[in-house]
C-alpha beads as a LAMMPS data file, in Angstrom:
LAMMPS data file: protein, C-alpha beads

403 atoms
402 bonds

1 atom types
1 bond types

-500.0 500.0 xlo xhi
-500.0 500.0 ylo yhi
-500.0 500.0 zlo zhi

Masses

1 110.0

Atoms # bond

1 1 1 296.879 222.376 -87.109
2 1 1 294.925 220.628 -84.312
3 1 1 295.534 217.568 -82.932
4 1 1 292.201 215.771 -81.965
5 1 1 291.959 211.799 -80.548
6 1 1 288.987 210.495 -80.403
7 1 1 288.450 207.455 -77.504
8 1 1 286.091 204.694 -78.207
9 1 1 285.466 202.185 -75.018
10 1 1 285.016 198.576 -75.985
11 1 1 282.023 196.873 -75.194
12 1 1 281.556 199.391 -72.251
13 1 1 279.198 198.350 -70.047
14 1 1 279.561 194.506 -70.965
15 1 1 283.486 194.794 -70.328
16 1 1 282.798 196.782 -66.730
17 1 1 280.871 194.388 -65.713
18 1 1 283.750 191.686 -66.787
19 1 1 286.421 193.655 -64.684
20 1 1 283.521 194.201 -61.528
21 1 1 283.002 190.206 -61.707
22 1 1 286.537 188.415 -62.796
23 1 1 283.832 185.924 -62.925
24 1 1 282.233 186.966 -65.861
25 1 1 285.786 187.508 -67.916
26 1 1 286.423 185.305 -71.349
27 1 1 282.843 184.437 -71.179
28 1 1 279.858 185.875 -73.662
29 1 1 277.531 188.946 -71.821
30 1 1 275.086 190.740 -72.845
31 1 1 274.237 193.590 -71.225
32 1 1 270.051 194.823 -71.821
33 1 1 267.877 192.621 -69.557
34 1 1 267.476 188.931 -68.504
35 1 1 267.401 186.330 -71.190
36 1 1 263.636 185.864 -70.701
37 1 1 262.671 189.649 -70.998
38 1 1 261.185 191.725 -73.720
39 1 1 263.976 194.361 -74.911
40 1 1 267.103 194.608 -76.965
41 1 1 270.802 194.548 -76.404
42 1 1 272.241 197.377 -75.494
43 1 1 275.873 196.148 -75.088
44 1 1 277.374 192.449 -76.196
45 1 1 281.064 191.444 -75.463
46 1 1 283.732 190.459 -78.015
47 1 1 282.984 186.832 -76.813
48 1 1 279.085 187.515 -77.713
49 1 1 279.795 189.339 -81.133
50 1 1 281.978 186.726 -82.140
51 1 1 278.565 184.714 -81.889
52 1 1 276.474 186.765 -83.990
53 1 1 275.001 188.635 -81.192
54 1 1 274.437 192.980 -82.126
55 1 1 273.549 195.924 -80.432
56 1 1 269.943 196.619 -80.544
57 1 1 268.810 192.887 -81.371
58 1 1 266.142 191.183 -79.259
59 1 1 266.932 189.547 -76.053
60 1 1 264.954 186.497 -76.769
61 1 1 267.412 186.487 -80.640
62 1 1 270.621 186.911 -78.735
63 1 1 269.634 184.011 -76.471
64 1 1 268.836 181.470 -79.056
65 1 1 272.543 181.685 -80.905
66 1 1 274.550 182.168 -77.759
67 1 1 272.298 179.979 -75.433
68 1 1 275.374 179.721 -72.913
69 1 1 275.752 183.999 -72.337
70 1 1 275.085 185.644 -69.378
71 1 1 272.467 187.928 -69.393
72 1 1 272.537 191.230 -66.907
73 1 1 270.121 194.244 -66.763
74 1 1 273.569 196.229 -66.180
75 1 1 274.467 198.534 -63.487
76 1 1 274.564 202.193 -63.697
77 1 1 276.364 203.361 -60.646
78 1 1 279.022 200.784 -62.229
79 1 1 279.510 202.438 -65.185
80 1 1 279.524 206.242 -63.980
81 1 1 282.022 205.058 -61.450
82 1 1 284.198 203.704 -64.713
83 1 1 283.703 206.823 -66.123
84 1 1 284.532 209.208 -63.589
85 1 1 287.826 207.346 -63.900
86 1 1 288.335 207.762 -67.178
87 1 1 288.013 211.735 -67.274
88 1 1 290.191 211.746 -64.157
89 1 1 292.365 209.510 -66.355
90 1 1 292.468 211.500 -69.643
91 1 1 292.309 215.143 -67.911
92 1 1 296.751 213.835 -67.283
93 1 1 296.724 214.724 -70.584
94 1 1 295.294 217.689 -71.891
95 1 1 292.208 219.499 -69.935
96 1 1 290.331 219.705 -73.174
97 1 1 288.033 216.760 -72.664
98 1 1 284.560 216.496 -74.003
99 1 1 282.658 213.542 -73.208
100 1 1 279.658 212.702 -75.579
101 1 1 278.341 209.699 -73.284
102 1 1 279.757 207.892 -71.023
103 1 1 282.389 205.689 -72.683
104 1 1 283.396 208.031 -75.236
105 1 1 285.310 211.210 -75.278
106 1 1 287.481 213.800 -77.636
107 1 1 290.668 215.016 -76.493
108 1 1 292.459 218.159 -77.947
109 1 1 296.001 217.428 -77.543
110 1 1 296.982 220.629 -79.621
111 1 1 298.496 223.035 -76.643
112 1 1 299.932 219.859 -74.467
113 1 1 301.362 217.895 -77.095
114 1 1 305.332 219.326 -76.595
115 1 1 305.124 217.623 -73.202
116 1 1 304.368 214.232 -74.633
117 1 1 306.980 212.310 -76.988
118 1 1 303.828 211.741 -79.534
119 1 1 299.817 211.062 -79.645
120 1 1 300.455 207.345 -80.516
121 1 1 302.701 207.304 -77.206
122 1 1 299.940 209.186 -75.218
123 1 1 297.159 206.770 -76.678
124 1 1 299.504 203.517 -75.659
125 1 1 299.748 205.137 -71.900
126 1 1 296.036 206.080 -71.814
127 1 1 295.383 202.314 -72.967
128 1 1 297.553 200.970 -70.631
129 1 1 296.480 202.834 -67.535
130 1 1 292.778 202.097 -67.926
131 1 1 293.581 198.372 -68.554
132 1 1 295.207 197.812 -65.902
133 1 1 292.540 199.574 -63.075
134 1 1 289.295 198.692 -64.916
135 1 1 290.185 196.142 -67.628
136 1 1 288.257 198.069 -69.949
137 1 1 290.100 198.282 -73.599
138 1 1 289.646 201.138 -75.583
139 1 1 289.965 201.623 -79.651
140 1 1 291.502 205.510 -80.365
141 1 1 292.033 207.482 -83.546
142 1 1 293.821 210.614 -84.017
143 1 1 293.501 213.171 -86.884
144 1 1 293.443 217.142 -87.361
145 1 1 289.623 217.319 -86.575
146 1 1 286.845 215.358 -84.219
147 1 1 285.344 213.182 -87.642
148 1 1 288.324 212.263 -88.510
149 1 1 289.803 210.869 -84.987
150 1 1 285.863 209.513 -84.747
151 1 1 286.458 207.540 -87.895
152 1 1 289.876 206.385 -87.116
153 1 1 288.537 205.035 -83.625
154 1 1 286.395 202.685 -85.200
155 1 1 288.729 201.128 -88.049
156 1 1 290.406 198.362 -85.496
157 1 1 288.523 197.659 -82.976
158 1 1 289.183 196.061 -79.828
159 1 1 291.994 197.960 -78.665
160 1 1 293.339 199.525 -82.155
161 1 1 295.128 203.029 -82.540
162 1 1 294.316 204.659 -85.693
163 1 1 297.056 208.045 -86.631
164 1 1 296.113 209.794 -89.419
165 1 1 298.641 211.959 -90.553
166 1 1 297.759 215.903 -91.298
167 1 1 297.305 216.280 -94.714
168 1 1 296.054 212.449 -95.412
169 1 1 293.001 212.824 -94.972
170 1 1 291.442 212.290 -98.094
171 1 1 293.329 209.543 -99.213
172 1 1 292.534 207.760 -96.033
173 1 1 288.370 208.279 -96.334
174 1 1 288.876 207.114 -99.805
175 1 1 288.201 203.584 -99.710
176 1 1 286.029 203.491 -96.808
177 1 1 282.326 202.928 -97.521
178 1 1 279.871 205.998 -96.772
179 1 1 278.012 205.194 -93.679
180 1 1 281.457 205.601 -92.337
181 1 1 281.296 209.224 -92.051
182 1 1 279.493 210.040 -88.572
183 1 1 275.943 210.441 -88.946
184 1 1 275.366 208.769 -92.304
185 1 1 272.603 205.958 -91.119
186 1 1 270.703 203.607 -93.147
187 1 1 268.258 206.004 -94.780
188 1 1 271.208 208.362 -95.864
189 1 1 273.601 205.239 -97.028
190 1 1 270.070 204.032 -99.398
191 1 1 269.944 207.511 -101.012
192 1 1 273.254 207.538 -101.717
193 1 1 273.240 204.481 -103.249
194 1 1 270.347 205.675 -105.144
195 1 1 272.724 207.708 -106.345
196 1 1 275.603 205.715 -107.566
197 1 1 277.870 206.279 -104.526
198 1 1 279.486 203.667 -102.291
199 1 1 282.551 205.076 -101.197
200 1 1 283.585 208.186 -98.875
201 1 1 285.865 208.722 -102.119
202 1 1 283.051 208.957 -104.509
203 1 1 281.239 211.133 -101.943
204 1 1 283.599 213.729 -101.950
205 1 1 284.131 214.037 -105.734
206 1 1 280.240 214.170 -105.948
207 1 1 278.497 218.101 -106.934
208 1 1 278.375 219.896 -103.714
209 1 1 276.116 221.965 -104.928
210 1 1 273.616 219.265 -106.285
211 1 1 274.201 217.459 -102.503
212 1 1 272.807 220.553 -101.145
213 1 1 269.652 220.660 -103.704
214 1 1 269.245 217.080 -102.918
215 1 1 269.375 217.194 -99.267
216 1 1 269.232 220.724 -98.299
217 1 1 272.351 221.641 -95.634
218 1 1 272.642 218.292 -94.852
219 1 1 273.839 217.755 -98.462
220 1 1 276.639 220.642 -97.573
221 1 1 277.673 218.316 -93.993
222 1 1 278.136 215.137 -95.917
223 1 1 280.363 217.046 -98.331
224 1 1 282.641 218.632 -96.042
225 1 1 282.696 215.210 -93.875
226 1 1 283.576 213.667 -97.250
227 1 1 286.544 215.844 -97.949
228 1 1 287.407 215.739 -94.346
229 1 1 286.711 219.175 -93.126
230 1 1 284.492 219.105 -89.890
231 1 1 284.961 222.774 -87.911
232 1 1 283.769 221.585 -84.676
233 1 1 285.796 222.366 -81.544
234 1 1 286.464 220.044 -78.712
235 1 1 283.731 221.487 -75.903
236 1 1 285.347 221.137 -72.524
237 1 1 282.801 219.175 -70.718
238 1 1 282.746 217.000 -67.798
239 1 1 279.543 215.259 -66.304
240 1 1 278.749 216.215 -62.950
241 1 1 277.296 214.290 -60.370
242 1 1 274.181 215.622 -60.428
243 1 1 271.670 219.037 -61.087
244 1 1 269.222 220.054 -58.759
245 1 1 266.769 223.230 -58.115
246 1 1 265.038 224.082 -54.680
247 1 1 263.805 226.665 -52.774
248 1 1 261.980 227.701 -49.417
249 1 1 258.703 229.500 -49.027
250 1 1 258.272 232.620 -47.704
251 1 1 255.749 231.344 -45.444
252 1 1 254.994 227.731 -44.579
253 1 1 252.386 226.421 -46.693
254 1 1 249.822 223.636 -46.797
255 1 1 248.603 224.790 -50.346
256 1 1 248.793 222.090 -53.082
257 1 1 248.280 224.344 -55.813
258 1 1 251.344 226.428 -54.737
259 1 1 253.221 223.781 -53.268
260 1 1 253.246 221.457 -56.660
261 1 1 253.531 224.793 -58.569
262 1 1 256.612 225.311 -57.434
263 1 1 257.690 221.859 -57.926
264 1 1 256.773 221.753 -61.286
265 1 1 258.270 225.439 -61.596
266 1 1 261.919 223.810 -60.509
267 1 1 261.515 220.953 -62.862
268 1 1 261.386 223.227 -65.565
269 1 1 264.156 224.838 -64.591
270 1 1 266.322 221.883 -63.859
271 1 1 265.145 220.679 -67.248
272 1 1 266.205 223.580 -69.392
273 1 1 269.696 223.055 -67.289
274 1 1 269.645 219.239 -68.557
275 1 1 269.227 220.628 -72.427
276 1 1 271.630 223.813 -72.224
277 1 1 274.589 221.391 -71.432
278 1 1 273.537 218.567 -73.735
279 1 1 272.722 216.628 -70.952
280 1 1 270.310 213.550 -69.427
281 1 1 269.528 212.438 -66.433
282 1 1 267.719 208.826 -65.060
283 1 1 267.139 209.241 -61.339
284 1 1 264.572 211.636 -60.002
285 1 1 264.585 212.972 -56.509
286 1 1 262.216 214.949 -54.625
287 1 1 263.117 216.248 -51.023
288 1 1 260.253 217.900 -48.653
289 1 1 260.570 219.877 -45.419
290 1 1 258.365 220.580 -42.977
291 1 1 257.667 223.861 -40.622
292 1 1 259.039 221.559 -37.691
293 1 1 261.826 220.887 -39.859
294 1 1 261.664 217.195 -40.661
295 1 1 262.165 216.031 -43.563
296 1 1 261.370 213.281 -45.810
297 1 1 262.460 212.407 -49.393
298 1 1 262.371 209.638 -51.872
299 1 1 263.992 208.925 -55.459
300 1 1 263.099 206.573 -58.395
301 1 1 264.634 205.779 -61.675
302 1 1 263.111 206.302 -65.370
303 1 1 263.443 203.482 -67.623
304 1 1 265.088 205.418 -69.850
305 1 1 267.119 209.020 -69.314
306 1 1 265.232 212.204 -70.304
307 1 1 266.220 215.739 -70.435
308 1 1 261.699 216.469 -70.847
309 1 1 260.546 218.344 -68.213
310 1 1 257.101 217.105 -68.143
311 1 1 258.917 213.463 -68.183
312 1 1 260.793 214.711 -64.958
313 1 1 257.769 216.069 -63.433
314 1 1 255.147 213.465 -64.213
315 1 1 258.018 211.198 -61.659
316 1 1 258.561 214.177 -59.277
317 1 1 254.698 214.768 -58.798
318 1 1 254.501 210.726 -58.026
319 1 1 257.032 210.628 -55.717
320 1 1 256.223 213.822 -54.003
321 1 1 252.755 212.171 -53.438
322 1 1 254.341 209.359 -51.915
323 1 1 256.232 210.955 -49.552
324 1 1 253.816 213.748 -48.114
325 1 1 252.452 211.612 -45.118
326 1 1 252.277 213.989 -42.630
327 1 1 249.578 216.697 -42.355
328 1 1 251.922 219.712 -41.884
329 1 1 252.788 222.452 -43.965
330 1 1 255.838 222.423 -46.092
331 1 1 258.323 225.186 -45.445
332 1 1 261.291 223.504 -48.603
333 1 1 260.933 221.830 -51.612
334 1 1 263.299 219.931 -53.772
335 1 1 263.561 218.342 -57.095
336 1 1 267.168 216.595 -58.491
337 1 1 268.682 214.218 -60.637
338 1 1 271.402 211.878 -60.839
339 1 1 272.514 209.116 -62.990
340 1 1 273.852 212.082 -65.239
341 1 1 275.054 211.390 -68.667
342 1 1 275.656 213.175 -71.746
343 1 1 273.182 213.540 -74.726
344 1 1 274.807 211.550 -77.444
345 1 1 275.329 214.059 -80.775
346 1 1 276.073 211.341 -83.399
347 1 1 272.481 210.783 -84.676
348 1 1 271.696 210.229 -88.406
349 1 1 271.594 213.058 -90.679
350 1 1 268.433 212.005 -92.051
351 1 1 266.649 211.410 -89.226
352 1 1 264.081 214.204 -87.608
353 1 1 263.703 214.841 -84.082
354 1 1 261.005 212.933 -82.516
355 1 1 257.879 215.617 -81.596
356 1 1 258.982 216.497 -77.943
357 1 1 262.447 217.011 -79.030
358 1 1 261.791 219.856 -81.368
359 1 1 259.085 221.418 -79.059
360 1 1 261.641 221.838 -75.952
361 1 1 264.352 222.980 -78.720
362 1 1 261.710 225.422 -79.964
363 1 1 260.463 226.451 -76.417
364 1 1 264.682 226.792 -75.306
365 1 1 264.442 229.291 -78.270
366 1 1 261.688 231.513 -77.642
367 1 1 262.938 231.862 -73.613
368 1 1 266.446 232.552 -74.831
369 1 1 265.118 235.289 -77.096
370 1 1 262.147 236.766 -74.723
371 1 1 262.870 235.434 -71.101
372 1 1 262.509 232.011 -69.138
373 1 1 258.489 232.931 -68.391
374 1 1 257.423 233.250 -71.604
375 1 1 256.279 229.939 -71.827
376 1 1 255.190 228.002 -68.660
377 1 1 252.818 224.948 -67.979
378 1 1 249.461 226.175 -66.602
379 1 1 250.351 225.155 -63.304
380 1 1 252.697 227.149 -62.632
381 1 1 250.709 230.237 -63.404
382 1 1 249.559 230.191 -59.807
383 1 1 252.728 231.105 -58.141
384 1 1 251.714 234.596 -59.501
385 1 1 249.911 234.670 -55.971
386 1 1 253.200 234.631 -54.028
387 1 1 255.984 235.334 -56.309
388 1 1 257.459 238.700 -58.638
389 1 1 256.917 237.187 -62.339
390 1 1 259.986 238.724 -63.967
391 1 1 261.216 237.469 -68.054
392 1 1 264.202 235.461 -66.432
393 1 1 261.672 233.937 -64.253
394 1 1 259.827 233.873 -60.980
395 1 1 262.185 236.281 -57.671
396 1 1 261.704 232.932 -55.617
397 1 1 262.209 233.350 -51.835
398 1 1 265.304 232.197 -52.181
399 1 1 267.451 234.362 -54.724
400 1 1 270.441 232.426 -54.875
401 1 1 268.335 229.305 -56.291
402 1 1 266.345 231.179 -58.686
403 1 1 267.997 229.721 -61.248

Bonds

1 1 1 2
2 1 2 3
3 1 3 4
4 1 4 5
5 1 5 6
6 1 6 7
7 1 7 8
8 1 8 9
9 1 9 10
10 1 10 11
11 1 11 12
12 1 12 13
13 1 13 14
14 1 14 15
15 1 15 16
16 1 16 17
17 1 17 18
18 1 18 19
19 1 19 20
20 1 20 21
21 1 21 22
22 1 22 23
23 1 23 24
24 1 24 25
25 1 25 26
26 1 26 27
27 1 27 28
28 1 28 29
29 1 29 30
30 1 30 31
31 1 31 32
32 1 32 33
33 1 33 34
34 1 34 35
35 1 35 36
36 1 36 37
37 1 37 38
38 1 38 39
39 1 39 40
40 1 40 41
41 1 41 42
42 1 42 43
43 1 43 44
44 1 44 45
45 1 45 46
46 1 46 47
47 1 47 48
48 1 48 49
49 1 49 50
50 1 50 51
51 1 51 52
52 1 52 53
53 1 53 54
54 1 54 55
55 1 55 56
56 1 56 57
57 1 57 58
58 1 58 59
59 1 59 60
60 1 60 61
61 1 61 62
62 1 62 63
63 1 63 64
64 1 64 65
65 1 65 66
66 1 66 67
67 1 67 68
68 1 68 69
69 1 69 70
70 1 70 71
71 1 71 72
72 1 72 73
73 1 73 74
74 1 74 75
75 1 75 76
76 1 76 77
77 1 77 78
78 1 78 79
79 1 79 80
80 1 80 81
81 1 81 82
82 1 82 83
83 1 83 84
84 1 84 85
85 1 85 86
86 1 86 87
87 1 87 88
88 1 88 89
89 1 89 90
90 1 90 91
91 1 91 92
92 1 92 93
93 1 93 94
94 1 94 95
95 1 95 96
96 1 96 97
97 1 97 98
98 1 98 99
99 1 99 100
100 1 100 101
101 1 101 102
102 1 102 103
103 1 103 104
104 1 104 105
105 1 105 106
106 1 106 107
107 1 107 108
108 1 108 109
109 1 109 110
110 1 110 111
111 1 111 112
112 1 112 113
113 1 113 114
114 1 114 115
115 1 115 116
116 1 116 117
117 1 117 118
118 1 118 119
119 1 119 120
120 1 120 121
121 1 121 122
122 1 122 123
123 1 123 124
124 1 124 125
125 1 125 126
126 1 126 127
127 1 127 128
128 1 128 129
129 1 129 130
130 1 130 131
131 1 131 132
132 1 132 133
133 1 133 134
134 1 134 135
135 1 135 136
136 1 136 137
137 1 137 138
138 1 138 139
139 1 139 140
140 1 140 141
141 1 141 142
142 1 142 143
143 1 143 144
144 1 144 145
145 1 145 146
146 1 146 147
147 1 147 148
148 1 148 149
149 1 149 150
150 1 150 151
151 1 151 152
152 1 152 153
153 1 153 154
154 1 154 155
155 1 155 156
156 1 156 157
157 1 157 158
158 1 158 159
159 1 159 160
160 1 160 161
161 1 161 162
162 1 162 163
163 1 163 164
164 1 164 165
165 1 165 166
166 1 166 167
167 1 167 168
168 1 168 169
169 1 169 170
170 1 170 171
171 1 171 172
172 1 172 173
173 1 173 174
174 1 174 175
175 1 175 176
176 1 176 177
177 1 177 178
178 1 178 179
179 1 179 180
180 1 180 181
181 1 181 182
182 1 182 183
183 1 183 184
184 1 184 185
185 1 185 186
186 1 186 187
187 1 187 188
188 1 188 189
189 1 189 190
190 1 190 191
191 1 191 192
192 1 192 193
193 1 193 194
194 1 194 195
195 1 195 196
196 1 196 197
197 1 197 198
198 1 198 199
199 1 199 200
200 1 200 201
201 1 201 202
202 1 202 203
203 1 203 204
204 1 204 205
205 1 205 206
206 1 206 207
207 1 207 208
208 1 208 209
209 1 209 210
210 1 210 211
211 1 211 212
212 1 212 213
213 1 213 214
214 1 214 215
215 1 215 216
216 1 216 217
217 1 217 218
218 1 218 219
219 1 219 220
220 1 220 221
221 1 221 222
222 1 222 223
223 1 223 224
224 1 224 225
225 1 225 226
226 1 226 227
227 1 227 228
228 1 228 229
229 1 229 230
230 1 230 231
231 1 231 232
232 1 232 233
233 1 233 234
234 1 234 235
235 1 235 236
236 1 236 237
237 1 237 238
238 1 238 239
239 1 239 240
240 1 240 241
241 1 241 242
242 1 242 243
243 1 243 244
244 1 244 245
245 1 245 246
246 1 246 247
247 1 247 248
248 1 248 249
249 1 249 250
250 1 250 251
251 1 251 252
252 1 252 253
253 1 253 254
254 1 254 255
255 1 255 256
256 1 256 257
257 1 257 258
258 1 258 259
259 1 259 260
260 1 260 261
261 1 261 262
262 1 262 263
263 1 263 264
264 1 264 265
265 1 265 266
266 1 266 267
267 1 267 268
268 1 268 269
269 1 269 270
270 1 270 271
271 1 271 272
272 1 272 273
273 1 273 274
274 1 274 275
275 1 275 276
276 1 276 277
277 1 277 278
278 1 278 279
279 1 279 280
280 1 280 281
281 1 281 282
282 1 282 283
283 1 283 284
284 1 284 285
285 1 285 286
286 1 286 287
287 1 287 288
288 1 288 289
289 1 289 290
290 1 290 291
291 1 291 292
292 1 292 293
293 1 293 294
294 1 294 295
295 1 295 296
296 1 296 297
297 1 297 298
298 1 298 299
299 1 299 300
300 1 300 301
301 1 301 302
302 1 302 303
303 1 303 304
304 1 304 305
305 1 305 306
306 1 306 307
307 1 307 308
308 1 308 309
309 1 309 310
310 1 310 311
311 1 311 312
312 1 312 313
313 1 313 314
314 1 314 315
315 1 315 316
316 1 316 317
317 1 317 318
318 1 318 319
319 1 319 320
320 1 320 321
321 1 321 322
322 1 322 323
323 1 323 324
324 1 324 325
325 1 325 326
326 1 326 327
327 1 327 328
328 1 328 329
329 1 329 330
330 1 330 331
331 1 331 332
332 1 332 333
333 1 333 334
334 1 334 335
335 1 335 336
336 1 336 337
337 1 337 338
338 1 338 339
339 1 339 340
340 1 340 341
341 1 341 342
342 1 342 343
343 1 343 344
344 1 344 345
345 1 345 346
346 1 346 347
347 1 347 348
348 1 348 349
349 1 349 350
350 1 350 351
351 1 351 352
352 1 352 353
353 1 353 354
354 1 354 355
355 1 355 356
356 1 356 357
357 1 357 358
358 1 358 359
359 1 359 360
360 1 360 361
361 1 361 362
362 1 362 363
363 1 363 364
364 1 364 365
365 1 365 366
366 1 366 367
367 1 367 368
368 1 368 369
369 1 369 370
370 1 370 371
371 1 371 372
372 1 372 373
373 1 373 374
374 1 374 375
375 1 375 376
376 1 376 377
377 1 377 378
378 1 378 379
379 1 379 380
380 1 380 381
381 1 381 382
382 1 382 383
383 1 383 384
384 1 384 385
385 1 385 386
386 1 386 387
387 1 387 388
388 1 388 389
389 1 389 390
390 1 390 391
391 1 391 392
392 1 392 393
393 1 393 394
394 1 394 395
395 1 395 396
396 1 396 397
397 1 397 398
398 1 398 399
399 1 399 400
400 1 400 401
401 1 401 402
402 1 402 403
């Protein structure tokens, strides 16, 4: 029987940005832009929600019922900082972390629990410890499987602990109303209420057959969730600093179409990196080096993270513009990026990947069956003139980065 908690941050990057400015504690923010700017909220304080304000309303709604808030475009290197310090925090305690973004993690306590007196006891000294360096509450739960803990996490929020005891399960999902269960969004909750059901309870005593001729395999997921089965391990994952791919040529070049080739060529690699560990990343970098060995490089962030690699490229191919002021041929090039953070799994059952998604997934696929160069973008096709093509990819002059 596993023991899985499942840690919720409260108000994340509002309540970082309370404990970076004591300035800014027991007073509404709303982290998502200035109060005159087009967007949405990404993150409100307890002293904002209390007001009406939500995630994902518009700045200009948020201002007009809590006129006296202060408004903040937030600050990244903030929040990785706050999370570096909570995996350095909950690795104490088991090293079976996975972090699915940056404020929220699973823990398997299974093998480490005998050093601890109980989870509730580990979740109080977790809670306490974080407090009192970042003043940054967090809501747990703690059950025999990731949904469950998930579920629990979110029942008594700020600052609740949730236990649910093995073989409760059921009777705990019960009474709780269906888009309760991870995943279930508003299009799923409407079908189901097509369909007579309300409750998690009524869910799980539904046909699981008919589920799955209703809603194809998705109709098998929201069964098992139901009856509180959910097989999925804890991944032991950490987010690193950052990912980067570079390489030398073999002979100083002044060639564009080679030189961006190869840029482009490292962005795709870089990018299928990104996806393999269920990653995104904001910050772009591109480094250059010349055959005198100077050096010149230049970074710029994306308005949104992106594990694309033509999204990554289109900003690598701008900056690498920018930077290439000197009429000398390039002996390194460089492409990274930072402002790491994991690609969140909980999205709705019912709702398809956008276009782009399911082409990378589909291109991952076909290189993981017949080799990284079986599909390339066009312009890559001219490294051919300086580089072995081989199905994991192009021998690049340097072997160690042809990754």
């Amino acid at each position: 029987m596993r023991t899985i908690m499942h840690i919720d941050a409260d108000a994340f990057f509002a309540s970082v940005e309370q404990g970076f400015n004591p300035q800014l504690r027991n007073r509404p923010v709303i982290v998502g832009g200035t109060e005159n700017q087009r967007g949405v909220v990404h993150t409100a304080s307890y002293e904002a929600r209390s007001r009406g304000v939500r995630t994902g309303m518009a700045l200009v709604r948020a201002k007009q019922i809590c006129p006296n808030a202060v408004f903040l475009k937030g600050h990244y290197e903030h929040y990785q900082a706050i999370s570096l310090l909570l995996q350095e925090t909950y690795t104490k305690y088991t090293p079976i972390v996975e972090f699915t973004s940056l404020d929220d993690a699973y823990l398997d306590l299974t093998g480490t629990l005998h050093l601890h007196p109980s989870p509730e006891q580990i979740a109080r000294d977790i809670q306490t410890e974080v407090w009192e360096k970042t003043g940054v509450g967090l809501s747990m739960g703690i059950g025999i499987n990731k949904a469950i803990a998930n579920i629990a996490s979110d029942l008594e929020k700020p600052k609740g602990i949730v236990n649910v005891p093995a073989g409760k399960e059921k009777e705990f999902l019960s009474p709780l109303p269906v888009d309760a269960l991870p995943g279930v969004g508003r299009m799923a909750k409407e079908k189901l209420t097509d369909l007579g059901i309300f409750t998690v309870g009524q869910l799980a005593l539904f046909s699981k057959l008919l589920l799955e001729q209703l809603f194809g395999k998705n109709g098998k997921k929201l069964w098992d969730l139901a009856n509180g089965n959910d097989p999925r391990e804890v991944k032991q994952r950490i987010i690193p600093r950052q990912i980067s791919r570079e390489t030398s040529f073999e002979e100083d070049t002044a060639d564009m179409a080679i030189i961006k080739g190869t840029l482009q060529y490292l962005t795709e690699r870089l990018a299928k990196k990104l996806r393999q560990n269920e990653l995104v990343g904001q910050t772009v970098q591109v480094k250059i080096r010349y055959s005198d060995f100077g050096n010149n490089n230049r970074s710029r962030s994306l308005p949104y993270p992106s594990n694309d690699s033509g999204t990554l490229f289109k900003l690598a191919e701008t900056l690498f513009d920018e930077i290439r002021l000197r009429r000398v041929r390039i002996r390194h090039v460089g492409v990274a990026v930072t402002q790491i953070s994991p690609l969140n799994w909980q999205v709705s059952l019912f709702n398809n990947k956008n276009r782009q998604e399911s082409l990378n997934s589909i291109i991952d696929q076909l290189r993981e069956k017949f080799g990284f160069t079986t599909i390339l973008p066009a312009e890559t096709i001219e490294l051919r003139k300086k580089y072995r093509m081989e199905p994991s990819g192009y021998v690049l002059h340097n072997p160690a980065l042809t990754r």
